[in-house]
C-alpha positions in Angstrom: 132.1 54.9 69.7 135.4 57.3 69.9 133.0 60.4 70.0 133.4 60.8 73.7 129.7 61.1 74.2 128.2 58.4 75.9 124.9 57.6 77.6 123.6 54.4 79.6 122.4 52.5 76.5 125.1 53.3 74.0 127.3 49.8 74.9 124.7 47.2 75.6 123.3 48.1 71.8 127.0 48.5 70.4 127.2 44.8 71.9 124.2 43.4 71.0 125.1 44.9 67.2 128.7 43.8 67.2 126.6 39.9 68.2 124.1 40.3 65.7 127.1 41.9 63.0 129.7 38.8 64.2 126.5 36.1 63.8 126.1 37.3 59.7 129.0 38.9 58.6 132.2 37.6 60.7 134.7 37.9 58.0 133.8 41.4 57.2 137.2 43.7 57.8 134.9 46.4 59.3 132.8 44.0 61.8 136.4 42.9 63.0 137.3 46.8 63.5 134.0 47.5 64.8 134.3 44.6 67.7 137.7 45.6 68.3 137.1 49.3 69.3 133.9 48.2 71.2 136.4 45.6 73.1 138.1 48.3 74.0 135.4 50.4 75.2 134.5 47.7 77.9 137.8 47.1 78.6 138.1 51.1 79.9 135.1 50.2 82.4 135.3 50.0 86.3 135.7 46.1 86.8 132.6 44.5 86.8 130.5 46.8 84.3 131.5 44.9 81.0 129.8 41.7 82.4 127.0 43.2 83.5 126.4 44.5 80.2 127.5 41.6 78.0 125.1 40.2 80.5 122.0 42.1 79.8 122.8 42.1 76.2 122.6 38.5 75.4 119.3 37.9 78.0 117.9 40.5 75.2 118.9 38.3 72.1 117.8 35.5 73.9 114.7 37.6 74.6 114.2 38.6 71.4 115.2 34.9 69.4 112.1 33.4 71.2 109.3 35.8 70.1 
């Protein structure tokens, strides 16, 4: 995440990991560290970015859940 590379799918799959991570292992020190940094990430975006791709990411779990 702190790489400074980036590309138009690296967040929406960061999210949807840090969901599916948060879902099985919530008490886990590094899913806590992970969640924070990628809360951070979205945080940096232009207003309006982070819910589009919290957005996207969970109409892909929910996708994916009913197959």
């Amino acid at each position: 995440m702190r790489c400074g590379r980036r590309s138009a799918e690296l967040l929406p799959r960061a999210s949807e990991l840090e969901r599916r991570l948060s879902s099985r292992y919530g008490a886990e020190r590094l899913v806590v560290e992970y969640g924070g940094v990628l809360r951070e990430e979205l945080c940096a975006l232009p207003p309006g970015n982070a819910q589009q791709i919290e957005e996207a990411v969970g109409r892909r779990i929910d996708a994916q859940d009913g197959q």
